[in-house]
C-alpha positions in Angstrom: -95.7 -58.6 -46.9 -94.0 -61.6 -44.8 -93.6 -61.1 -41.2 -91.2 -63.3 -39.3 -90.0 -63.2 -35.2 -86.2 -63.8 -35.5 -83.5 -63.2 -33.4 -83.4 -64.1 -29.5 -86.9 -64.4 -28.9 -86.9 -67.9 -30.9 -83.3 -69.1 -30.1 -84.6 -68.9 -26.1 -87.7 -70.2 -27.0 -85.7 -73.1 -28.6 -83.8 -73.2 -25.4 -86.8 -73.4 -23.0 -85.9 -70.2 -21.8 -88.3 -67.0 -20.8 -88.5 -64.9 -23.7 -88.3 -61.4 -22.8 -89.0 -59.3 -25.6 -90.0 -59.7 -29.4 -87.9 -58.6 -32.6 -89.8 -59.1 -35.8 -88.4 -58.6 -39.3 -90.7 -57.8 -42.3 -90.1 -58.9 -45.9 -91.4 -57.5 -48.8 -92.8 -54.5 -47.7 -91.6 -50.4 -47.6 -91.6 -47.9 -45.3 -94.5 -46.5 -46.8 -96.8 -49.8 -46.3 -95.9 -49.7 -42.7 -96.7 -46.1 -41.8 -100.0 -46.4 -43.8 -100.1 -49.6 -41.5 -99.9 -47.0 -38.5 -96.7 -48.5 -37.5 -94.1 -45.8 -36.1 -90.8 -45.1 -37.0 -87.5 -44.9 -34.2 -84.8 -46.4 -37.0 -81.8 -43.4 -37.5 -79.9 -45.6 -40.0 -82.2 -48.2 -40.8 -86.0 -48.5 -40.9 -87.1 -50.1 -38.1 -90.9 -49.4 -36.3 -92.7 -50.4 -33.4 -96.3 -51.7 -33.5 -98.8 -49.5 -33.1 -100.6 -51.4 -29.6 -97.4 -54.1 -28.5 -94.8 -51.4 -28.9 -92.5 -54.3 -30.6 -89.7 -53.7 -32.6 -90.3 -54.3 -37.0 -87.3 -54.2 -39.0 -88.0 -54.1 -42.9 -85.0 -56.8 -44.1 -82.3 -55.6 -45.1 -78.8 -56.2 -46.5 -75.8 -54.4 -45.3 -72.3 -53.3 -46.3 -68.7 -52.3 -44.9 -68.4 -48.7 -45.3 -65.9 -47.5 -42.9 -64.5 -48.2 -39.3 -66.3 -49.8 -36.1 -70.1 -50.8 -35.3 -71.7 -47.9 -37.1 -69.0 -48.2 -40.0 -72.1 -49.5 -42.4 -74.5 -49.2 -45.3 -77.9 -49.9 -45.2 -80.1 -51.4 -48.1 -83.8 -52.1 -47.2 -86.1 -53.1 -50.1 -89.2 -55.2 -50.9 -86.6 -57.1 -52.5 -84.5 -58.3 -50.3 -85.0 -61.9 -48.8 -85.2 -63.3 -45.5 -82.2 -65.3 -46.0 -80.2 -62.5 -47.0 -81.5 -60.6 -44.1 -80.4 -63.5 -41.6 -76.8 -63.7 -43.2 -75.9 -60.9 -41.8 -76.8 -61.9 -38.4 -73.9 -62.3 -36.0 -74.2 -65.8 -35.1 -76.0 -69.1 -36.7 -77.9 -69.3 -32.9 -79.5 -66.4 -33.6 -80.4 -66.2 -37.0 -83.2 -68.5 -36.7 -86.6 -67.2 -37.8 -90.4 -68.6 -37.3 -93.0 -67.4 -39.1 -97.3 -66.9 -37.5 -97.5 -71.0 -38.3 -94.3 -71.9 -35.8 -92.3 -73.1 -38.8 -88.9 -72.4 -38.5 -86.4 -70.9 -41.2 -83.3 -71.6 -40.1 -80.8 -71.4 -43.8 -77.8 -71.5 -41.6 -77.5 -74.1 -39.4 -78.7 -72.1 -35.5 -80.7 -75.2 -34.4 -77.7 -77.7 -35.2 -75.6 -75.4 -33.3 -78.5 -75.2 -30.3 -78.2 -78.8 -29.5 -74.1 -78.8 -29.9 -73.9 -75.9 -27.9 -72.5 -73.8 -29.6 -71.8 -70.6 -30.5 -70.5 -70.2 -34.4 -70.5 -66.8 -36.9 -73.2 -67.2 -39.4 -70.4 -65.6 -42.5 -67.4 -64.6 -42.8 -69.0 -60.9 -42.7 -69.0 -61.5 -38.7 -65.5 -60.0 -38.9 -67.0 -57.0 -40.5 -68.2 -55.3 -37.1 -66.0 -55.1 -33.8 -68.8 -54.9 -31.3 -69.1 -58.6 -32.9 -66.2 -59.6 -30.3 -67.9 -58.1 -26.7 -71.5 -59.9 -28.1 -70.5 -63.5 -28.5 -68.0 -63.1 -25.0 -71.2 -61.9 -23.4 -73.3 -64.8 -25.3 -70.9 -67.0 -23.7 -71.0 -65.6 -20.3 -74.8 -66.2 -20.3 -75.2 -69.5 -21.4 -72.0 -71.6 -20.3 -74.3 -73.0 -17.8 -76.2 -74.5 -20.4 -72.6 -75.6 -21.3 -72.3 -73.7 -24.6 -68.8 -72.4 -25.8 -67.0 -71.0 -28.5 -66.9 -72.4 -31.9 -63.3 -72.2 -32.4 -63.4 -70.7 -36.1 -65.2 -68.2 -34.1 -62.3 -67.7 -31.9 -60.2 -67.4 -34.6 -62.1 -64.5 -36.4 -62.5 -63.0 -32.8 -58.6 -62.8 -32.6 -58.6 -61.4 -36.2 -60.8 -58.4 -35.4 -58.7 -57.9 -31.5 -55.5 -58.0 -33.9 -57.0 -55.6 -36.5 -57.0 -52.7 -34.6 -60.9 -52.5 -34.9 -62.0 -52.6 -31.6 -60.0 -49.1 -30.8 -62.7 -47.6 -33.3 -65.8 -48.8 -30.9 -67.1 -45.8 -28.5 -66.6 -46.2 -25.3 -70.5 -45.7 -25.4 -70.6 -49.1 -27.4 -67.9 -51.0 -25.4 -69.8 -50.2 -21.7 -73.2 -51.4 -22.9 -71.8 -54.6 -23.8 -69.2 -54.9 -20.4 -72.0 -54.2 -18.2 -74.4 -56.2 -19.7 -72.3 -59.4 -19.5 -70.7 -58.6 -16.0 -74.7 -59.3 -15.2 -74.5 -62.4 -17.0 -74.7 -65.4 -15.0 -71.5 -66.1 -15.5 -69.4 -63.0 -16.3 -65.7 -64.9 -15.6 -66.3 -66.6 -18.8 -66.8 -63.0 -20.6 -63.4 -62.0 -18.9 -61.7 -65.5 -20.4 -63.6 -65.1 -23.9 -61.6 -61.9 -24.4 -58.6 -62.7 -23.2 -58.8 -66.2 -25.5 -59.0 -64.0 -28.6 -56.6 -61.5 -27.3 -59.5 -58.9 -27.2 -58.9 -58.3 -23.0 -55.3 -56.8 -23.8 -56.8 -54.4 -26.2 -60.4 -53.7 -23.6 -58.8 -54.0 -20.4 -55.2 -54.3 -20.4 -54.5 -53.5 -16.9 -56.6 -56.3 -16.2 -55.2 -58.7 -18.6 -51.6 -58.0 -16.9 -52.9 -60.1 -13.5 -52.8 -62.8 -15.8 -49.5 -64.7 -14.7 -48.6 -62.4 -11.7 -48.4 -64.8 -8.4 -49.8 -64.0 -5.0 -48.6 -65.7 -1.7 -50.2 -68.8 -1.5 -50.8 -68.8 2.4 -53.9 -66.1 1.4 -54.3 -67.1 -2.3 -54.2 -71.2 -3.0 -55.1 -70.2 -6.7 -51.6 -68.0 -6.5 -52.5 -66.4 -10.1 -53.8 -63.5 -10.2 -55.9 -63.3 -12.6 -57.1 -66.3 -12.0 -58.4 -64.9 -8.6 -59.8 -62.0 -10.2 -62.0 -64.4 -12.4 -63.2 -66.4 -9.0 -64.3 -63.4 -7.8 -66.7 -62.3 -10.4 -68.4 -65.9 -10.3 -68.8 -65.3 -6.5 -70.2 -61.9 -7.5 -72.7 -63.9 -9.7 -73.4 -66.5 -7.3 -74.7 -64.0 -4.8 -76.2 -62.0 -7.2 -74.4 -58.5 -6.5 -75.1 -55.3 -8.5 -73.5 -54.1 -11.1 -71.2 -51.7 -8.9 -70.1 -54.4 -6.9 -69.0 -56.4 -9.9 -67.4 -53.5 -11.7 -65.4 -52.8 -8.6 -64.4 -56.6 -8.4 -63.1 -56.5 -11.7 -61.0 -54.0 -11.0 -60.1 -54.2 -7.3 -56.3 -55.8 -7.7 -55.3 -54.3 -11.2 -52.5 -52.6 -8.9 -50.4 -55.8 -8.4 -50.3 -56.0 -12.3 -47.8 -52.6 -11.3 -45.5 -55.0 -8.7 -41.8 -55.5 -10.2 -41.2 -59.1 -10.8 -38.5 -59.2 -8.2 -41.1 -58.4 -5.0 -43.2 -61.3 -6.0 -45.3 -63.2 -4.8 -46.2 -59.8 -2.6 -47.9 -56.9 -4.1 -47.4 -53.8 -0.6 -49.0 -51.2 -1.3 -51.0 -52.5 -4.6 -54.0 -50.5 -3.2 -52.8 -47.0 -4.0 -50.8 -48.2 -6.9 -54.0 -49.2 -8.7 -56.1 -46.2 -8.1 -54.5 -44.4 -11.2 -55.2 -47.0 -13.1 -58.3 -47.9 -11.6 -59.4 -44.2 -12.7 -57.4 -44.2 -16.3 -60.1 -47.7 -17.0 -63.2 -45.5 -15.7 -62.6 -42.5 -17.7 -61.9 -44.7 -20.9 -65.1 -47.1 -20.3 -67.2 -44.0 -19.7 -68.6 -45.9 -16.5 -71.7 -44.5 -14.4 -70.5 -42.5 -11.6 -71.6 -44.9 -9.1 -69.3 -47.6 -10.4 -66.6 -45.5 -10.8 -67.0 -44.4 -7.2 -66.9 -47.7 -5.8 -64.3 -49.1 -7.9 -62.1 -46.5 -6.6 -62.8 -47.3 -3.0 -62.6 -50.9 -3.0 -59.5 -50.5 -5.0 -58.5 -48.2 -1.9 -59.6 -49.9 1.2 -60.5 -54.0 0.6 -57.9 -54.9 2.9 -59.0 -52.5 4.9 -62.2 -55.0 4.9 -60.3 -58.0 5.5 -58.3 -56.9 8.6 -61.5 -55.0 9.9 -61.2 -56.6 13.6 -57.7 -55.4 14.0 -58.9 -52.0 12.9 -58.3 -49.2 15.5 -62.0 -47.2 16.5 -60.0 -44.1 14.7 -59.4 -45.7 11.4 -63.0 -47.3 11.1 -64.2 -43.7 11.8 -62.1 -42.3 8.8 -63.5 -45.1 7.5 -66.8 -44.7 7.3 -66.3 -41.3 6.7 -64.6 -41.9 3.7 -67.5 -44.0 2.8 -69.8 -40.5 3.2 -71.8 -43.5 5.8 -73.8 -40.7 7.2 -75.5 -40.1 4.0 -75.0 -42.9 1.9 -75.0 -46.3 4.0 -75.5 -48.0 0.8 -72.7 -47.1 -0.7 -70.6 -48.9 2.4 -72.9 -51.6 1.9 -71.6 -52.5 -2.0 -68.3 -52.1 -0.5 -68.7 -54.3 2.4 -70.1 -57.1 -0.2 -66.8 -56.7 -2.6 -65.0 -57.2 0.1 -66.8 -60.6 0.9 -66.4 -61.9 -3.0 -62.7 -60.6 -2.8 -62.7 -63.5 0.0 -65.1 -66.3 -1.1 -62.9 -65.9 -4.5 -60.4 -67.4 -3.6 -59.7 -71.9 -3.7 -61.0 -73.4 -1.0 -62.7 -70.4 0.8 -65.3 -69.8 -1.2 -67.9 -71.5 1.5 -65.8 -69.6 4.8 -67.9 -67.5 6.8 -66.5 -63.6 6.5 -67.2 -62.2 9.9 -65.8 -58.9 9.1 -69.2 -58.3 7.1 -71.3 -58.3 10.1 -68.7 -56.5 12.1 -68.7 -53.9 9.9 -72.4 -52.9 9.8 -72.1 -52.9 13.1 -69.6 -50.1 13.2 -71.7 -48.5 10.8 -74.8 -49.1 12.6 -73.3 -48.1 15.7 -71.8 -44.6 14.7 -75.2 -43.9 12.8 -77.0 -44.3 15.5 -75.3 -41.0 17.8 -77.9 -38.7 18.3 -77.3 -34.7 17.2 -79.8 -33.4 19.3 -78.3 -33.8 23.1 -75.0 -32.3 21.5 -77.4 -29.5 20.2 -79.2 -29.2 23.7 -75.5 -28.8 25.3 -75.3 -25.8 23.2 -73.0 -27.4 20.3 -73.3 -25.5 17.5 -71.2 -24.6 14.0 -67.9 -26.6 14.0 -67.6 -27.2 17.4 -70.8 -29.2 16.9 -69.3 -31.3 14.1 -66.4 -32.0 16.4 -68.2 -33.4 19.3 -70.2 -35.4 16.6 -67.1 -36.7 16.1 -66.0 -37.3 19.5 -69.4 -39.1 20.1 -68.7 -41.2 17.3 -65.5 -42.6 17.9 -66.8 -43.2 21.5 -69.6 -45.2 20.5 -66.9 -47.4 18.2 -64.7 -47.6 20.9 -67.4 -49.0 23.3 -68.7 -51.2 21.0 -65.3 -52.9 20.1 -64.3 -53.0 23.8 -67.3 -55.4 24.1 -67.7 -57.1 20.8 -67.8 -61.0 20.5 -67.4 -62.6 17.2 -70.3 -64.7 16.4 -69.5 -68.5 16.3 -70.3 -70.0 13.4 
């Protein structure tokens, strides 16, 4: 028995970066040897064990072949027999199947360290085209370490765009598809995901209604960048610059897929590309499964980010619907995510991304200010029932109205 820590534990370690977790794989050895060992089994398809006190993860090596459609389209083979280079082979990419045994000395068959110090990132075999999820992994590989100035290998690209052209990707679960979209929108530079897949004609296939903005042409008076998607793409490095949640990033992605809907012949302006996007802002939740609260804000941002932008023209009765939309009351937080989108849907944009966005502050003010209308002297009056939600609501819009009347915008 030959045990061996492979995968990304050495390629960041190789990279001088933290290494987070530990993937060992063990050669010559059965599933028998590592239960006697005390080791304990959580492999469905494949044996794989965690060690009994550091909880890591032990793969037995194994070989693999296609067997049907998508990422679970495959047949295992684990045996004493079966090498450590054959087990690497079937790695996705050369960067990661790099393996270092108890000593430090590196087995790397296939060329990872080479690619290390060329930055890049280049499919170990031509079995790489074998599994679709192959296409989302490297695009988020590349959204995480295009700082370190890594990219593409573009016989890489080229299999990518074999696989988006196949008709593979349609066969991944939309299970499969999220955990790899909003893993790399956290990446620290999830534009360069968004551009991976659209280079290897995967976005069209993913994310088509954001893969139309590509091309469509804003007014340049609001948008210097005038494209689109181009716009869309600033955005999300804004969003990673300021280290938003994943909500925020998801809804940022999606928050102008409605002016992909504008006919040619009212461009450069896209009136009323709010409510045209919500269908399809809804149609790309329910196919990407997203968790409810990304979907939720997704929808509203989509709904109301120019709503955001012209927030000191807003009447006191339409930042009252406003918040209420927002369920403020109950979930401030939820405004505040929204709030934030709005300031990346600003900063993303040429030549503003430094601007201060005063409607921010304004609008926790609102927020802070209808929140902060007592129930009880409305109960002491004798309020009670409906009546009682209406004077609420009376107070509120008061309160808004007060605070507007006297409101000075900060100088920056």
């Amino acid at each position: 028995m030959r045990i061996y820590k492979v995968g990304g534990a050495v390629r960041d370690r190789l990279l001088g970066r933290e290494v987070t977790e530990n993937d060992w794989v063990v050669v010559g050895a059965t599933a028998e040897q590592m239960l006697a060992l005390g080791y304990r089994p959580v492999g469905a398809d494949f044996p794989v064990f965690l060690h009994p006190q550091t909880k890591d993860e032990y793969a037995l090596a194994r070989t693999e072949r296609k067997s049907g459609r998508g990422y679970g389209g495959f047949t295992f083979y684990a045996s004493p027999e079966v090498t450590l280079e054959e087990d690497l082979i079937r790695r996705d990419l050369t960067i990661n199947a790099i393996a270092e045994d108890d000593n430090g000395k590196l087995y790397d068959p296939y060329g990872g360290q080479r690619d290390l110090e060329a930055k890049l990132l280049r499919h170990v075999s031509p079995a790489f085209t074998e599994d679709p999820l192959r296409v989302l992994r490297v695009a988020r590989f590349a959204a995480r370490y295009a700082p370190l100035g890594f990219s593409v290998a573009t016989e890489t690209l080229q299999l990518m765009q074999q696989l988006s052209e196949s008709g593979e990707l349609s066969a991944l679960t939309a299970e499969r598809s999220w955990k790899e979209i909003s893993r790399a929108l956290m990446e620290p530079r999830p534009d360069v995901f968004v551009e991976v897949l659209r280079d290897c004609g995967a976005l069209k296939v993913l994310l088509p209604e954001v893969d139309a903005l590509f091309g469509v042409p804003q007014p340049p008076a609001h948008h210097p960048e005038i494209d689109t998607g181009a716009h869309v793409l600033s955005v999300l490095r804004q969003c990673a610059e300021y280290n938003q949640p994943l909500s925020v990033r998801w809804a940022s992605l999606l928050h102008d897929v409605g002016k992909g809907l504008t006919p040619e012949d009212q461009w450069p302006r896209h009136i009323a590309h709010e409510q045209r996007g919500l269908k399809l802002i809804k149609a790309i939740n329910t196919r990407c499964k997203a968790p409810k609260d990304c979907q939720e804000l997704a929808l509203l941002v989509g709904e109301f980010h120019t709503h955001g932008h012209r927030a000191l023209e807003l009447k006191p009765s339409t930042l009252l619907e406003l918040l209420q939309r927002f369920d403020v009351f109950r979930r401030p937080q939820r405004f505040e995510e929204f709030i934030a989108a709005c300031e990346m849907d600003a900063r993303g944009r040429d030549g503003f991304e430094g601007r201060d966005y005063p409607q921010a502050s304004y609008l926790r003010s609102v927020m802070q200010t209808a929140c902060a209308v007592a129930v009880q002297p409305l109960l002491a009056q004798g309020f009670k029932g409906p009546e009682l939600g209406e004077a609420l609501q009376r107070e509120r819009l008061r309160a808004i109205t007060q605070f507007k009347k006297g409101y000075q915008p900060q100088s920056v």
